[in-house]
ChimeraX commands (.cxc) that place a marker at each C-alpha (Angstrom):
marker #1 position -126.80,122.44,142.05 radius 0.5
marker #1 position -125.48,125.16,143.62 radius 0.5
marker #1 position -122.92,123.42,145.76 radius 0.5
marker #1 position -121.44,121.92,142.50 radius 0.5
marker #1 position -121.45,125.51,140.95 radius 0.5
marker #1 position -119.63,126.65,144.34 radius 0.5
marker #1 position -116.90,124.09,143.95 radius 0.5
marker #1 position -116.38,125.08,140.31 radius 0.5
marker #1 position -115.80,128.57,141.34 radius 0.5
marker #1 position -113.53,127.80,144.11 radius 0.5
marker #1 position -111.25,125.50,141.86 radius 0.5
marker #1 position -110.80,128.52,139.60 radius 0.5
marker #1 position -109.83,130.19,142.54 radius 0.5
marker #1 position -107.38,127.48,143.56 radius 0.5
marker #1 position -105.94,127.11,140.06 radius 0.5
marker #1 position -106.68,129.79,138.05 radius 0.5
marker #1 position -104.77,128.67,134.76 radius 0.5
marker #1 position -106.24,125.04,135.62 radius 0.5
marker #1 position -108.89,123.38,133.42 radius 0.5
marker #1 position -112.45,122.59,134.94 radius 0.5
marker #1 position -115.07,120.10,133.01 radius 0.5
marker #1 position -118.11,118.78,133.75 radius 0.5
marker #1 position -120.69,116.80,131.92 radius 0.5
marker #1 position -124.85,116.55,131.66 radius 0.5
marker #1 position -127.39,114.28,130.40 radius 0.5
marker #1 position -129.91,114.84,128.66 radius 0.5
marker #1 position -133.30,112.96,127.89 radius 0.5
marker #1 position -134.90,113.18,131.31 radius 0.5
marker #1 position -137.94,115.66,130.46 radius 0.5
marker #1 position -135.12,118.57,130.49 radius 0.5
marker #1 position -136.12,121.87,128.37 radius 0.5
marker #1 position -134.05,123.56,126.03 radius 0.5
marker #1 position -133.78,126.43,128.09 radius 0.5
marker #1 position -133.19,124.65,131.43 radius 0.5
marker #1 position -130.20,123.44,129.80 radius 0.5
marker #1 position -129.13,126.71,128.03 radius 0.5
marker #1 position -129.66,128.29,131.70 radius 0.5
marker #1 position -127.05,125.62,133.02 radius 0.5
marker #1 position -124.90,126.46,130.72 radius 0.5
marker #1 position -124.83,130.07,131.20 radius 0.5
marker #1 position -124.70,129.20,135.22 radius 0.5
marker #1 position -121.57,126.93,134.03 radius 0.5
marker #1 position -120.07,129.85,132.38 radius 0.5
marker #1 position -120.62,132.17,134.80 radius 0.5
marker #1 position -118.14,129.93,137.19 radius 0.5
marker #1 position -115.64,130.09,134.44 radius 0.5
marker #1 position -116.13,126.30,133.77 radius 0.5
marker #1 position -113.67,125.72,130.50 radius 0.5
marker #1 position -115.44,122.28,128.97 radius 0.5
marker #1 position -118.63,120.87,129.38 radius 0.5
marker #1 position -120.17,117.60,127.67 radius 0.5
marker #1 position -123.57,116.77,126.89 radius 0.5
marker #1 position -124.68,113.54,126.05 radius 0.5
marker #1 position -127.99,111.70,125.51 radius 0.5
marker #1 position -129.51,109.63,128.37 radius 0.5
marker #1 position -129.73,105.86,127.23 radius 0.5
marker #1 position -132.10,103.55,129.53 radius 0.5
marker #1 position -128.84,101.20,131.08 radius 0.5
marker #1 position -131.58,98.58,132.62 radius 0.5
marker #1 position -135.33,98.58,132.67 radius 0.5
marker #1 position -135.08,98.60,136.54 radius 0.5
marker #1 position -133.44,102.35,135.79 radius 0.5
marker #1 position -135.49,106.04,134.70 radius 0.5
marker #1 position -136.96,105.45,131.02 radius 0.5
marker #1 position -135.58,107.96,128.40 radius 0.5
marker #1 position -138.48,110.79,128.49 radius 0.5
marker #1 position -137.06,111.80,124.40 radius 0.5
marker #1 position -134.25,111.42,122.44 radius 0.5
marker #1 position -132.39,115.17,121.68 radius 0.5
marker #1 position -131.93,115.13,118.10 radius 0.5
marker #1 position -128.39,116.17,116.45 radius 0.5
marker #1 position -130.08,119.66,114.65 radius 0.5
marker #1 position -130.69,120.41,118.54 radius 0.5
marker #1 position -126.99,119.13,119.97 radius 0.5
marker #1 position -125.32,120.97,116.74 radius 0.5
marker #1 position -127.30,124.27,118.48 radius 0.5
marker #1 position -126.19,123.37,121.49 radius 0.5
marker #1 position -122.84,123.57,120.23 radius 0.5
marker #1 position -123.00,126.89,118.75 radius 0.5
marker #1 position -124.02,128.44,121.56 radius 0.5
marker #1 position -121.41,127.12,123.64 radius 0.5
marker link #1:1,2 radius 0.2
marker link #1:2,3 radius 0.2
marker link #1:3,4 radius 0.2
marker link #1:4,5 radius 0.2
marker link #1:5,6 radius 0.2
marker link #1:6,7 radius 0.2
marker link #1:7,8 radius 0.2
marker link #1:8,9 radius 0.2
marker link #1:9,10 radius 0.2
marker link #1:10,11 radius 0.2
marker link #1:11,12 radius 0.2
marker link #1:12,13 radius 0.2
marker link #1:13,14 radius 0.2
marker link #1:14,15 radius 0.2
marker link #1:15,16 radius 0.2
marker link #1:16,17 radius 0.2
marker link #1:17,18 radius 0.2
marker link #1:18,19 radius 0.2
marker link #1:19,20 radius 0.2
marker link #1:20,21 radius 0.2
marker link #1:21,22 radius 0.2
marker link #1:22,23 radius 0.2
marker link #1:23,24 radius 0.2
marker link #1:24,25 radius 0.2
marker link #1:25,26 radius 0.2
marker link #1:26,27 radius 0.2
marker link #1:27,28 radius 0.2
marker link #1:28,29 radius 0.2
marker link #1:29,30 radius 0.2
marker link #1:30,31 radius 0.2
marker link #1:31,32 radius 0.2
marker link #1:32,33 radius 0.2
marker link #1:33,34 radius 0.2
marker link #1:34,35 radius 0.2
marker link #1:35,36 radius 0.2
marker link #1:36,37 radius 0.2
marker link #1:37,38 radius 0.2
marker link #1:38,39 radius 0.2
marker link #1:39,40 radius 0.2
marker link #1:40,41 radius 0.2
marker link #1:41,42 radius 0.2
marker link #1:42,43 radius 0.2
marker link #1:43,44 radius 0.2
marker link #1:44,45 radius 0.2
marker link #1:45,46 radius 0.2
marker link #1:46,47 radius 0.2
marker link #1:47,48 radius 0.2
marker link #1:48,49 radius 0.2
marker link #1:49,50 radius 0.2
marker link #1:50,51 radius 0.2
marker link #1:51,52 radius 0.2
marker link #1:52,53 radius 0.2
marker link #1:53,54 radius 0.2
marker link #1:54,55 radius 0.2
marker link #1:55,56 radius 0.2
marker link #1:56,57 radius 0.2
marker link #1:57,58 radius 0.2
marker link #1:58,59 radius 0.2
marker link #1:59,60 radius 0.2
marker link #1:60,61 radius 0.2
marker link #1:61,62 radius 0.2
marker link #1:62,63 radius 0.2
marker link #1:63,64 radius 0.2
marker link #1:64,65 radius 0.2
marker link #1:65,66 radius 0.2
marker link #1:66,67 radius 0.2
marker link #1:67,68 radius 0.2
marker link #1:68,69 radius 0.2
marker link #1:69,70 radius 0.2
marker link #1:70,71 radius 0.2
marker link #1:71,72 radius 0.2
marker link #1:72,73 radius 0.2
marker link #1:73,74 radius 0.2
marker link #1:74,75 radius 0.2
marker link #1:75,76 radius 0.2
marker link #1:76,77 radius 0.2
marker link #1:77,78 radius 0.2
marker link #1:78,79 radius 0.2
marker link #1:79,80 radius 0.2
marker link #1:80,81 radius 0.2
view
């Protein structure tokens, strides 16, 4: 985690008028406020877009969806980004 928050910071550096994105997942037994904090860690980095999208199951052989985020809960997400 913070290697990847380390590389952010340095591509600022490198380019600072480029654009930096980076995405999460969510439905892995995440809390609201772990992903609140990595969004404020993202920020902090000067990270310009982030994604979030909902886990889905790809096989039964891979990690089972722990809940589904409901849209009330992305649309928050939203505002506070």
């Amino acid at each position: 985690y913070a290697r990847s928050l380390e590389l952010f910071r340095q591509a600022r550096q490198m380019v600072p008028h480029g654009v930096t994105k980076t995405g999460i997942m969510v439905g892995l037994g995440e809390t609201m406020d772990e992903v609140l904090q990595v969004m404020d860690d993202l920020r902090a980095v000067d990270v310009d877009i982030l994604t979030i999208g909902q886990y889905l199951q790809p096989s039964r052989f891979h990690l089972p969806i722990e809940r589904y985020w409901t849209p009330d809960e992305f649309a928050y997400l939203q505002a506070e980004g």
